[in-house]
Backbone as CSV, one residue per row, in Angstrom:
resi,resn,N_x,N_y,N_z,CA_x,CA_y,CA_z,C_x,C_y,C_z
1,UNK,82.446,-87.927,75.656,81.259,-88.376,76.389,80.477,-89.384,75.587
2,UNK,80.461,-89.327,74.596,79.534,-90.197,73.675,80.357,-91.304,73.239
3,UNK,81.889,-91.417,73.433,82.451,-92.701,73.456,82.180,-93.076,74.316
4,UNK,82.131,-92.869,76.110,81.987,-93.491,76.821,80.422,-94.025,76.842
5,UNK,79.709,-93.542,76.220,77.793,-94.148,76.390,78.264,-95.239,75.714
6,UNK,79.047,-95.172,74.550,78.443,-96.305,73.556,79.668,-97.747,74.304
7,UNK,80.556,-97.201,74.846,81.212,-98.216,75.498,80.134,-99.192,76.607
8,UNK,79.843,-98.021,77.233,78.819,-98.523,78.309,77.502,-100.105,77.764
9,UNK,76.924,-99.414,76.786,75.932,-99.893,75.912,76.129,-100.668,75.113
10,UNK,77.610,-101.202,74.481,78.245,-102.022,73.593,77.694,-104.140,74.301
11,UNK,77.423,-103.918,75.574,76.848,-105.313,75.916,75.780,-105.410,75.912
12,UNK,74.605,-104.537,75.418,73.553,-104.715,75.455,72.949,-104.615,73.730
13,UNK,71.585,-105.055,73.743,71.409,-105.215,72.671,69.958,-104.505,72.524
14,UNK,70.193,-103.253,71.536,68.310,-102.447,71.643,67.287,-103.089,70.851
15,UNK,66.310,-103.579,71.563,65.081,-104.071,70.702,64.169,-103.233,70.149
16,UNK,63.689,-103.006,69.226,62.120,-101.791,69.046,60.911,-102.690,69.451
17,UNK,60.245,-102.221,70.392,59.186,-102.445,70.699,58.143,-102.242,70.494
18,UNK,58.006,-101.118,69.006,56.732,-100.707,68.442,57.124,-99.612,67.980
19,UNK,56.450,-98.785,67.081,56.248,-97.652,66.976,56.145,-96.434,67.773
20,UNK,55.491,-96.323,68.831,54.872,-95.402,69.732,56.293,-95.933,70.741
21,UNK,56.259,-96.890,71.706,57.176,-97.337,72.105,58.684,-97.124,72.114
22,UNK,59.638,-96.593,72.798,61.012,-96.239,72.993,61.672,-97.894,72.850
23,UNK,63.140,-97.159,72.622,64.034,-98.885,72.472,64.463,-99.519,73.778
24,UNK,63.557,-100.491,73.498,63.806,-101.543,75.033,65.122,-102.321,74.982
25,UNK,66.120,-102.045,76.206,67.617,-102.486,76.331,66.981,-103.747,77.205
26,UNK,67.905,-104.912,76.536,67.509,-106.153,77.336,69.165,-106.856,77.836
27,UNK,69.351,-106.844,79.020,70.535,-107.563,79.371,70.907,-108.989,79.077
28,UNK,71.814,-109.526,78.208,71.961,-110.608,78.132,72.388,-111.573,79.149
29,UNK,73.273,-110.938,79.977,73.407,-111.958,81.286,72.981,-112.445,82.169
30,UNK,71.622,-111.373,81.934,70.468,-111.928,83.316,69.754,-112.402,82.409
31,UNK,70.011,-112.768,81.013,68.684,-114.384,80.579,69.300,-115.328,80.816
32,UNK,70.824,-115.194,80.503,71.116,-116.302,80.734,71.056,-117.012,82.306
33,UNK,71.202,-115.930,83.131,71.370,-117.127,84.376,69.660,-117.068,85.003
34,UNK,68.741,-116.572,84.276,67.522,-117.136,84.406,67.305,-117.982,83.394
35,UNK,67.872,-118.330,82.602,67.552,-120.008,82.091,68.281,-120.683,82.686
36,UNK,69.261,-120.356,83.392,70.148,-121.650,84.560,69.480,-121.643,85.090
37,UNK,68.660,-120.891,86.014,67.916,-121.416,87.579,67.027,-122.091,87.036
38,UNK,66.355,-121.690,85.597,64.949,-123.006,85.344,65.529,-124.168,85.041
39,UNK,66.990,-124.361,84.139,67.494,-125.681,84.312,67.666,-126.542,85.486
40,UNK,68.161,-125.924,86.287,68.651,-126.312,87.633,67.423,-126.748,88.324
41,UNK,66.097,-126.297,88.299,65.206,-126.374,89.128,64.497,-127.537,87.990
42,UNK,64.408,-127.806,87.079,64.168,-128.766,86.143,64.676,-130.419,86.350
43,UNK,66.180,-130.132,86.839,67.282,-131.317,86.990,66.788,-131.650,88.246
44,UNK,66.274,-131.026,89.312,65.869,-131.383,90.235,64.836,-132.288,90.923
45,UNK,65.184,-133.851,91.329,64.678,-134.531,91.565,62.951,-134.316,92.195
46,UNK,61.951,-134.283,91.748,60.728,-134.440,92.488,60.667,-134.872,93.947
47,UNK,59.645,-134.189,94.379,59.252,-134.718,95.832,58.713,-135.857,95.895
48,UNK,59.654,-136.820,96.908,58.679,-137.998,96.761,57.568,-137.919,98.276
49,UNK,55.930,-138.615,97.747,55.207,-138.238,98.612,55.246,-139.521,98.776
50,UNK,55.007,-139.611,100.203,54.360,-140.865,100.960,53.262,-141.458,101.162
51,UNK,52.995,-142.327,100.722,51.317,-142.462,101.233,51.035,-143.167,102.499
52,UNK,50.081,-142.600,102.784,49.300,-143.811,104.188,49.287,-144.605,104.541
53,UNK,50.050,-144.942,105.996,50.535,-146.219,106.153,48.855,-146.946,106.345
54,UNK,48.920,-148.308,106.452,47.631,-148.926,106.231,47.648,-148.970,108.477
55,UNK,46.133,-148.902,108.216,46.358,-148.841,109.637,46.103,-150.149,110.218
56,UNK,47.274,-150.364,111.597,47.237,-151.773,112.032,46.360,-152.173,113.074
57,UNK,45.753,-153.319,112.869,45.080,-154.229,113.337,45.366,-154.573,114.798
58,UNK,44.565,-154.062,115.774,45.012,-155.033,117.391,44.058,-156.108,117.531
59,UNK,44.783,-157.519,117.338,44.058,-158.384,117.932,44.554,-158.930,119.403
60,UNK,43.496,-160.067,119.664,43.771,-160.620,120.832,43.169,-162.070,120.741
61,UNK,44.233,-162.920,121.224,43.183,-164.370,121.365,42.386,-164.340,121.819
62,UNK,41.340,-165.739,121.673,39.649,-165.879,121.375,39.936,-167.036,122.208
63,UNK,39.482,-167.754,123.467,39.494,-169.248,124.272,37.947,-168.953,124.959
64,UNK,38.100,-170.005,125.372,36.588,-170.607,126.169,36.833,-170.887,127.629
65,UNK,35.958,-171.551,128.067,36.253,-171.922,129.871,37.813,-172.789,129.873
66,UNK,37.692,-173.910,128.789,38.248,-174.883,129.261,39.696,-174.696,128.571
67,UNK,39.931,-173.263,128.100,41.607,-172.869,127.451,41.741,-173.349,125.923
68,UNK,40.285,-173.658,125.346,40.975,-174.025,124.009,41.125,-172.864,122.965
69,UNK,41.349,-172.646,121.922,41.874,-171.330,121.488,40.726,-171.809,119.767
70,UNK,39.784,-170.118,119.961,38.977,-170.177,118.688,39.575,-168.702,118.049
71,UNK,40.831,-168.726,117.714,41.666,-167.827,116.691,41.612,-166.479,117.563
72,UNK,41.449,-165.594,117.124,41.836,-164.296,117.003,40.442,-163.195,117.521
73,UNK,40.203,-161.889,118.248,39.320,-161.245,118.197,39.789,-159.793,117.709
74,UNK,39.332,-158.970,116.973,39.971,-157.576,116.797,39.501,-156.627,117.782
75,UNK,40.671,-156.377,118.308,39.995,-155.340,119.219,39.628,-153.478,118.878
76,UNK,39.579,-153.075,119.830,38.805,-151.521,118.837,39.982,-151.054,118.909
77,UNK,40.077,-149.899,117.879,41.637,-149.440,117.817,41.516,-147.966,118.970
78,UNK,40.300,-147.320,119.348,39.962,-146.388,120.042,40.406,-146.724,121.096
79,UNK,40.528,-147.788,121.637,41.067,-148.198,123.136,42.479,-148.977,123.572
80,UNK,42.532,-150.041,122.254,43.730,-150.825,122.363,44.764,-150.141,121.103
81,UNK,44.740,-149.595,120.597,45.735,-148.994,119.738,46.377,-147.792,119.864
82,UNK,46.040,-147.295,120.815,46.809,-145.535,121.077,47.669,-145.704,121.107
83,UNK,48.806,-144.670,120.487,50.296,-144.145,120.941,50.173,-144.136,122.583
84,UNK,51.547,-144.586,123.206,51.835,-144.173,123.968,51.969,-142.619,124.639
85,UNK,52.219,-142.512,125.691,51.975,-141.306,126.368,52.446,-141.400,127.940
86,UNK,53.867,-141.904,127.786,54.497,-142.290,129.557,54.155,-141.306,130.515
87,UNK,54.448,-140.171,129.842,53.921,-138.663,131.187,52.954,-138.680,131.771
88,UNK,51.542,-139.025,131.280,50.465,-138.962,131.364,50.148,-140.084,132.295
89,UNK,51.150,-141.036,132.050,50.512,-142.561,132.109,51.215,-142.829,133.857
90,UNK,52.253,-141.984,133.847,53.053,-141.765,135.139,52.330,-141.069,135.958
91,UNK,51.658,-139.987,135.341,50.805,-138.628,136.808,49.775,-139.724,137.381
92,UNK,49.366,-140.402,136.489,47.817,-141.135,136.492,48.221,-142.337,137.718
93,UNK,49.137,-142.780,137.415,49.766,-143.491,139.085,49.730,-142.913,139.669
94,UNK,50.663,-141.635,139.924,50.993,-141.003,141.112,50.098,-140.783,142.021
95,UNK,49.058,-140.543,141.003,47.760,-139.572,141.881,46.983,-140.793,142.543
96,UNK,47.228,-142.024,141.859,46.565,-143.032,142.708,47.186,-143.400,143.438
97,UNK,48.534,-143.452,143.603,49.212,-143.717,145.282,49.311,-142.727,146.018
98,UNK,49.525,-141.359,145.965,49.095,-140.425,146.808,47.550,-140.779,147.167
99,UNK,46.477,-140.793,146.761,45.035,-140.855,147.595,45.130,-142.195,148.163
100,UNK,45.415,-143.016,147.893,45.053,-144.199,148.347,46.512,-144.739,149.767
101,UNK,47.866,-143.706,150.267,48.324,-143.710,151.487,47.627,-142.762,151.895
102,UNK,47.798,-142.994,153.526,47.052,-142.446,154.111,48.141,-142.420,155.771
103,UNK,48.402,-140.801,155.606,49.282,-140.262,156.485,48.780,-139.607,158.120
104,UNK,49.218,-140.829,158.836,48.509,-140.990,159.883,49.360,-140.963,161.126
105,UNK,50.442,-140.413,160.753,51.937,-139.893,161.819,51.409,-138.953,162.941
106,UNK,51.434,-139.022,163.864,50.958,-137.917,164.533,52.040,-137.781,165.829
107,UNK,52.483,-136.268,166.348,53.160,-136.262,167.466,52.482,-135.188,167.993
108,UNK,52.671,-134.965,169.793,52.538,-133.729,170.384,53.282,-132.956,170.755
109,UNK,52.767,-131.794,170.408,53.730,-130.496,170.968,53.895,-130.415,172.154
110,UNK,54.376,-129.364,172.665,54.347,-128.770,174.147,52.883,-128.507,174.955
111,UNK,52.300,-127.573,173.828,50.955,-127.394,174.734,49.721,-128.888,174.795
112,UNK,50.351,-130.009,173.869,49.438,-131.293,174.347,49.983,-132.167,174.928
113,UNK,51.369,-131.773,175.331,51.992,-133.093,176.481,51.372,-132.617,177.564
114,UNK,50.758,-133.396,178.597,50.306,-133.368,179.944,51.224,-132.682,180.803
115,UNK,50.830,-131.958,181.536,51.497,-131.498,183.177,52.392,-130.415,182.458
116,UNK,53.498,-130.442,183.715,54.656,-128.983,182.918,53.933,-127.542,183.445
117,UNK,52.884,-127.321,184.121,52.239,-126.150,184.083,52.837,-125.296,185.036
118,UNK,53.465,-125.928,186.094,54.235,-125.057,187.214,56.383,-124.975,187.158
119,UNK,56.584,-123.709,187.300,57.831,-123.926,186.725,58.784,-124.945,187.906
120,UNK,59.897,-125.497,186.847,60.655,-126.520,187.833,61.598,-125.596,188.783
121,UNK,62.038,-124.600,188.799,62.623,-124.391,190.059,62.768,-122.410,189.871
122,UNK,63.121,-121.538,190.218,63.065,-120.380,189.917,64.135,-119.984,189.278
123,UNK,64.165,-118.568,188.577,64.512,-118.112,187.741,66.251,-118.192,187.835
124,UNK,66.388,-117.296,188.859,67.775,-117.179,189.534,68.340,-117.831,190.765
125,UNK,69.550,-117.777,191.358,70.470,-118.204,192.356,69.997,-119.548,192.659
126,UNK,69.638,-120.749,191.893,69.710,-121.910,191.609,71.653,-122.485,191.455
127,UNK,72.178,-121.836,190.222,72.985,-122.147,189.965,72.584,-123.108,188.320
128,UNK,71.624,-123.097,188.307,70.814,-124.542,187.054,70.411,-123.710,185.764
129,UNK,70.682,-123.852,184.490,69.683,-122.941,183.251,68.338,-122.652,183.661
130,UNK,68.078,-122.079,183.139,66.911,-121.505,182.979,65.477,-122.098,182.976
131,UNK,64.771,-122.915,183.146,63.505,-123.680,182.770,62.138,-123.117,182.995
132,UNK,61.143,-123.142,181.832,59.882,-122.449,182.483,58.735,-123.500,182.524
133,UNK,59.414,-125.082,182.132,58.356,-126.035,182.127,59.269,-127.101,181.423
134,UNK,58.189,-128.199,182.666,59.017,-129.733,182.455,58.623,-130.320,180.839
135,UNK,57.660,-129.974,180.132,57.357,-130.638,179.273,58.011,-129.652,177.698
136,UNK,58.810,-129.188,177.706,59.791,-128.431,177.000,60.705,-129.108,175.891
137,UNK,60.349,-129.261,174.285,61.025,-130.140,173.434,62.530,-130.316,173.791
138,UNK,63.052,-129.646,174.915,64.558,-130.059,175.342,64.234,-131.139,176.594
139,UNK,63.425,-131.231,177.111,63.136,-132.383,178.106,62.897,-133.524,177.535
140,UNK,63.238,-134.825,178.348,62.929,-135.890,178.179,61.199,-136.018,178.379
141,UNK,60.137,-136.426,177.860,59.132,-136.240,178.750,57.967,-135.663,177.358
142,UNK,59.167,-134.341,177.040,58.599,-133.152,176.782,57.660,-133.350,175.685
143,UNK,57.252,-132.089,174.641,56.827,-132.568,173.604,57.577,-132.421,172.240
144,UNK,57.270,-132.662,171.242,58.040,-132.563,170.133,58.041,-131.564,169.529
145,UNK,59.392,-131.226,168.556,59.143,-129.303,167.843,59.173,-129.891,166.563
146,UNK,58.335,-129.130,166.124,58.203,-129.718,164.293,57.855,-130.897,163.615
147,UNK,57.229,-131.862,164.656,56.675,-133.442,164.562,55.792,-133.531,163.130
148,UNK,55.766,-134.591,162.400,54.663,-134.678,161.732,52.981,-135.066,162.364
149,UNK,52.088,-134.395,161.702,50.921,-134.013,162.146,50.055,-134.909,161.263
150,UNK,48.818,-135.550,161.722,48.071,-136.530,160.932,47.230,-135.321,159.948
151,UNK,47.376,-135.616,158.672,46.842,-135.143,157.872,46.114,-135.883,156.288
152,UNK,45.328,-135.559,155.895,44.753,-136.115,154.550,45.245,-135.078,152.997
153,UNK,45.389,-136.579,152.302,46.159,-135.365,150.844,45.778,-136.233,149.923
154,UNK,44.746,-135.439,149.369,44.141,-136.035,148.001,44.616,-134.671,146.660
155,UNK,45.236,-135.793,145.819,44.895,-135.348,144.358,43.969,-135.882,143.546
156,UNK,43.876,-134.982,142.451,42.288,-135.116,141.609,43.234,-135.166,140.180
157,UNK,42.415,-135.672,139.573,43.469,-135.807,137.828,41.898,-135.466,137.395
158,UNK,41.634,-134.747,136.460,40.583,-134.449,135.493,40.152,-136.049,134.473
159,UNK,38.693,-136.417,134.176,38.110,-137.427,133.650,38.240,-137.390,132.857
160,UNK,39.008,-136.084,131.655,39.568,-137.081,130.614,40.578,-137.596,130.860
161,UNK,41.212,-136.919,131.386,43.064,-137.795,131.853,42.889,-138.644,132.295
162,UNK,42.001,-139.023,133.290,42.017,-140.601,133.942,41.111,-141.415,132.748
163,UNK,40.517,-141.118,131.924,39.904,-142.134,130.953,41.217,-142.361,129.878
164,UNK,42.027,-141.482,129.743,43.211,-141.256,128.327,44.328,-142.279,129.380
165,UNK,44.245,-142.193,130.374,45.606,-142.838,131.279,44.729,-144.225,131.121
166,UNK,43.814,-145.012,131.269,43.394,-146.036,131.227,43.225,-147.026,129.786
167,UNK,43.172,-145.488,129.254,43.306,-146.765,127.725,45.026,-146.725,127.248
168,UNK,46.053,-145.912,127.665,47.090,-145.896,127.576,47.672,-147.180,127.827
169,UNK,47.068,-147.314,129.286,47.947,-148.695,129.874,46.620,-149.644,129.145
170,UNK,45.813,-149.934,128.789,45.077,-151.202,128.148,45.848,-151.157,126.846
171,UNK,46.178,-150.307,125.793,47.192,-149.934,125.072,48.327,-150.751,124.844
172,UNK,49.127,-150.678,126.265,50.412,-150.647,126.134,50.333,-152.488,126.325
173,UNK,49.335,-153.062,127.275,48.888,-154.591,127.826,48.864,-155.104,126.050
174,UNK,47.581,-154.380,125.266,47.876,-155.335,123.960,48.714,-155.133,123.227
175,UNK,49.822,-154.004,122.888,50.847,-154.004,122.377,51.648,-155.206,122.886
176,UNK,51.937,-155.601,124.199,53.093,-156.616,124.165,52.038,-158.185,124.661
177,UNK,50.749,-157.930,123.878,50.618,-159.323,123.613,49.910,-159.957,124.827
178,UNK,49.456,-159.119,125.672,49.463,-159.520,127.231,47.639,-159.298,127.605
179,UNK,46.883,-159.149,126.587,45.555,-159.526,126.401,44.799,-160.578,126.301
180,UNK,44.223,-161.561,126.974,43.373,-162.381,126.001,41.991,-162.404,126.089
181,UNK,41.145,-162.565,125.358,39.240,-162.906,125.551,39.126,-163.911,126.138
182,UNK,38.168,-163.710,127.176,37.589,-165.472,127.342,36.196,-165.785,126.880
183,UNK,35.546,-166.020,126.412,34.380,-166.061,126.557,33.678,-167.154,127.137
184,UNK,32.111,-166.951,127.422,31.619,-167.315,128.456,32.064,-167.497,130.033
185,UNK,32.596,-166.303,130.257,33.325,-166.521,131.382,32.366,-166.808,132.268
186,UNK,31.939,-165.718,132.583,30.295,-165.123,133.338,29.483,-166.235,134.025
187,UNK,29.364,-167.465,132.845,28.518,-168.382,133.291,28.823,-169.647,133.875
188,UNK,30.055,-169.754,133.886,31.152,-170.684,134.767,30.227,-171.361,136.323
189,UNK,30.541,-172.250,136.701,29.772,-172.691,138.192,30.817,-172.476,139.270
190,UNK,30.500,-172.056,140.208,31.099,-171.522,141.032,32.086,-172.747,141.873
191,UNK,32.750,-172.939,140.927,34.198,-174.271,141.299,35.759,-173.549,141.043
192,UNK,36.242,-173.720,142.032,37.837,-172.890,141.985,38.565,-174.012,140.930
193,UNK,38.272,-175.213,140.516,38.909,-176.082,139.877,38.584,-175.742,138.212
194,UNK,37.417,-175.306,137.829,37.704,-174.698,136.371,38.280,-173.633,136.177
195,UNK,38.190,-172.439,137.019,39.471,-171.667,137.067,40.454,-171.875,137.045
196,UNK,41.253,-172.565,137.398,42.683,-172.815,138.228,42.904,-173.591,137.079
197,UNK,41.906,-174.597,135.762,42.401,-175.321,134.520,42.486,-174.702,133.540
198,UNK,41.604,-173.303,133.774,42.038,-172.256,132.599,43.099,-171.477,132.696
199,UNK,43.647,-171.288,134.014,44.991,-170.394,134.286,45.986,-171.299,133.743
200,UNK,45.733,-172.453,133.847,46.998,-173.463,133.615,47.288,-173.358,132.151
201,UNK,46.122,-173.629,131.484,46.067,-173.959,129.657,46.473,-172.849,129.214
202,UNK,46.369,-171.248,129.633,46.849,-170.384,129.351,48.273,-169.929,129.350
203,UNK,48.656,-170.793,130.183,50.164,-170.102,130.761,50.079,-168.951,131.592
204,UNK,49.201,-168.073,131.959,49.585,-166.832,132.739,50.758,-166.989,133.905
205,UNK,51.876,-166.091,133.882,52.205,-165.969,134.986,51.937,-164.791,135.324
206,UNK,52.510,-164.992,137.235,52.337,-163.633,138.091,51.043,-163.470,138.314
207,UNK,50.792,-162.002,138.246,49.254,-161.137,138.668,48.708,-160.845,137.373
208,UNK,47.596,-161.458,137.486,46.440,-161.575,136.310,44.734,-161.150,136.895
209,UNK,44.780,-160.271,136.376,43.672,-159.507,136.430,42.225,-159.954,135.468
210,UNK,41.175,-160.466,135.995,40.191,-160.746,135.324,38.656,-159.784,135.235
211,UNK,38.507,-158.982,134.572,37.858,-158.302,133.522,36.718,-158.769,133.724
212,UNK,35.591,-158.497,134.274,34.111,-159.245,133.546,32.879,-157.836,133.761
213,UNK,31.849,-158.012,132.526,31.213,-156.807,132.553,30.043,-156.497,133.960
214,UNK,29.398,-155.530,133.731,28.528,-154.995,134.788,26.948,-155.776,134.733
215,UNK,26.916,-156.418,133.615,25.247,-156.487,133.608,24.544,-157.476,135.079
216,UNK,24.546,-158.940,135.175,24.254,-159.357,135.710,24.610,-159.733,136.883
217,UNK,24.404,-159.711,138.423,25.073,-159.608,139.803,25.276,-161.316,139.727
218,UNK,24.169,-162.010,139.471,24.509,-163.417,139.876,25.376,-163.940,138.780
219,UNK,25.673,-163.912,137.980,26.979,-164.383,137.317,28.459,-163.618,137.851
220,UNK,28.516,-162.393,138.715,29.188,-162.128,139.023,29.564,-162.800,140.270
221,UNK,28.448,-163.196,140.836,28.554,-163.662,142.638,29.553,-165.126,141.965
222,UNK,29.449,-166.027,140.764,29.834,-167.087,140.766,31.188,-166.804,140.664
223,UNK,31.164,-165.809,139.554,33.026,-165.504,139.422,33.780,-165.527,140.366
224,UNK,32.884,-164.285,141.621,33.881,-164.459,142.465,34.009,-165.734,143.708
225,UNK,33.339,-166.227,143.917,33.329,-167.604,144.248,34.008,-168.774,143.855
226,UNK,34.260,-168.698,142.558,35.286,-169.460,141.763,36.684,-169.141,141.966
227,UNK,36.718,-168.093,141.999,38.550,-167.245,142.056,39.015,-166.799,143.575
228,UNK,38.548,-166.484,144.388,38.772,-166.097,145.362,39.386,-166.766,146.538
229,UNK,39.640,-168.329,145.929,40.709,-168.729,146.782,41.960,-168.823,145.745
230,UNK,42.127,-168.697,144.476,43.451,-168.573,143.641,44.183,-167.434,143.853
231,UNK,45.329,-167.761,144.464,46.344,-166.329,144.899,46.767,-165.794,143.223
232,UNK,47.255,-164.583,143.869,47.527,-163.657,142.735,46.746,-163.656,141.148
233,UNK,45.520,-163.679,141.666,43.829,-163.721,140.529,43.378,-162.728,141.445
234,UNK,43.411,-161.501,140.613,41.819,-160.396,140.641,40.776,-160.196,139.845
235,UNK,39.485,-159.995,140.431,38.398,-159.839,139.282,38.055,-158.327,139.518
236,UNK,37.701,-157.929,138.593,37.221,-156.184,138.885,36.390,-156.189,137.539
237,UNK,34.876,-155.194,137.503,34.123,-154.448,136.253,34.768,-153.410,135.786
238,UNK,34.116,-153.894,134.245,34.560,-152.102,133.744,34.818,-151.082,133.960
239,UNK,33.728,-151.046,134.801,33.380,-149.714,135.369,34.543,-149.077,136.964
240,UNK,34.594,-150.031,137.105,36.541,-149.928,138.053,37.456,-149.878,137.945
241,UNK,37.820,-150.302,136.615,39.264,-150.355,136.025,39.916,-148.776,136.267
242,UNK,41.213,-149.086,136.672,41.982,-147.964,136.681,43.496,-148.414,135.895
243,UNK,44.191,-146.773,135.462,45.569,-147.305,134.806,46.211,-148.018,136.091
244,UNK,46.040,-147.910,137.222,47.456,-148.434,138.300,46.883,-150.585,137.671
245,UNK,45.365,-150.689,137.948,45.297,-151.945,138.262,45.729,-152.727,137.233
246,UNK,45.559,-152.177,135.895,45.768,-152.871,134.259,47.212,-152.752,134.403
247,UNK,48.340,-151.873,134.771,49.822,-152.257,134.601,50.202,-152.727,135.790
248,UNK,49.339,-153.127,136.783,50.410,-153.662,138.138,50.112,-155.524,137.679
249,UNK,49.569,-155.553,137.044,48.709,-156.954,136.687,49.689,-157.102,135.470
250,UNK,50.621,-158.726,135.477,51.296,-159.474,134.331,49.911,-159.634,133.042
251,UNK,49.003,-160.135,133.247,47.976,-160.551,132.121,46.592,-160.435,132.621
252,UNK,46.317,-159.938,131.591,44.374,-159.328,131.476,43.771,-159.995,130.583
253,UNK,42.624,-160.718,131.887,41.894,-161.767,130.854,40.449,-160.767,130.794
254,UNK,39.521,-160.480,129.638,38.707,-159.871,129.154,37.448,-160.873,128.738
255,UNK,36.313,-160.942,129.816,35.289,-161.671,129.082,34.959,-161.234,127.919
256,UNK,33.861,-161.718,127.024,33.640,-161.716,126.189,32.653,-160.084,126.004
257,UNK,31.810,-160.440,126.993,30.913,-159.248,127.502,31.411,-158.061,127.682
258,UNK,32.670,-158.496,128.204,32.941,-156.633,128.593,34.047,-156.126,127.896
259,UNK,34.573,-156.777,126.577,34.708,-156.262,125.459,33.752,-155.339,125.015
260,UNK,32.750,-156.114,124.976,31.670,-154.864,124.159,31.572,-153.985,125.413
261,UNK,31.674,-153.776,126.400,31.219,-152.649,127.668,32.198,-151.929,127.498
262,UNK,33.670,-152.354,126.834,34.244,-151.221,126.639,34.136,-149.900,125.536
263,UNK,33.443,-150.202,124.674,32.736,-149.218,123.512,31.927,-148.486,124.322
């Protein structure tokens, strides 16, 4: 028995740990492969951290009445810089072409087609089916079974979603460049011919949507007086903008004014 202890015990090595203290057995194989794992975790390349990308800049060109170009304006990143968000940006249509058709189908049944009230011939020894009235969805005449019925169908999207769907698509307009400022728009004289020389100097094609703020009615009366015989030119306020009108529109021109109305 006492050969086999000391066989047992022959890989270990007894330390004294003191006086008072019994002999502490320390395994040599478990130091060693706990100084491998601290090597190993030593050899091991550091985390590399990333830092902060610098955050980017949305601008937009700067022109005047007459299309000449005074550089660059920065726009706010709260409105023109958001991530995208297609889901959002999709319901926010939907809900504006659902309210804005307007389902106005209407057919009559049996009990609103006229006449039919007396039966066409009697029950039996006719020789003929059965009939209990001329106006019967199997008659010519008759009325309809299962017709569509004039009805109204509004959806509602909650005011932050329709404010988050509106800067999405103003968003997505200055991402591909499709912004510009005008300034002094506002005070323009009510001539379709300085319009029609600023659309030109610009290049816009298609549907171009023009932007001007809420403050004053008679600078607005000129705008629209000026534009309102140029096809495919809309003017709309701030305060109207929706996501459908900013993405159905090729280019959004932004007075100067209602830049700041958008803060």
């Amino acid at each position: 028995m006492a050969d086999k202890k000391v066989n047992k015990i022959s890989k270990t090595k007894i330390v004294k740990a003191g006086p008072k203290a019994g002999p502490k057995i320390v395994d040599k194989k478990r130091i060693a492969e706990g100084t491998e794992k601290r090597s190993r975790k030593a050899q091991k390349t550091p985390k590399i951290v990333k830092s902060k990308s610098t955050t980017q800049v949305v601008t937009a060109g700067l022109y005047d009445i007459n299309g000449r170009s005074f550089g660059k304006v920065i726009l706010p990143k709260e409105i023109f810089g958001q991530k995208p968000n297609e889901q959002l940006l999709a319901q926010a249509i939907r809900v504006y072409f659902t309210n804005q058709s307007v389902h106005a189908a209407s057919t009559k049944t049996r009990t609103q087609v006229r006449g039919g009230g007396k039966k066409p011939w009697r029950q039996k020894g006719t020789g003929r089916a059965r009939a209990g009235s001329i106006r019967s969805p199997l008659w010519v005449g008759g009325g309809v079974a299962l017709g569509p019925q004039s009805r109204k169908v509004t959806l509602s999207l909650p005011k932050k979603m329709k404010r988050k769907a509106l800067i999405l698509a103003l968003s997505a307009k200055a991402k591909l460049g499709e912004v510009k400022v005008i300034s002094n728009i506002e005070k323009i004289p009510a001539k379709t011919k300085v319009v029609a020389n600023l659309l030109n100097k610009l290049e816009t094609k298609g549907d171009t949507l023009l932007v001007i703020s809420d403050k004053s009615q008679t600078d607005r009366q000129n705008v629209k007086l000026a534009t309102r015989n140029i096809q495919r030119l809309s003017v709309d306020r701030v305060a109207n903008l929706n996501a459908y009108e900013v993405i159905r529109n090729n280019s959004i021109l932004l007075s100067k004014e209602a830049l700041a109305g958008f803060k």
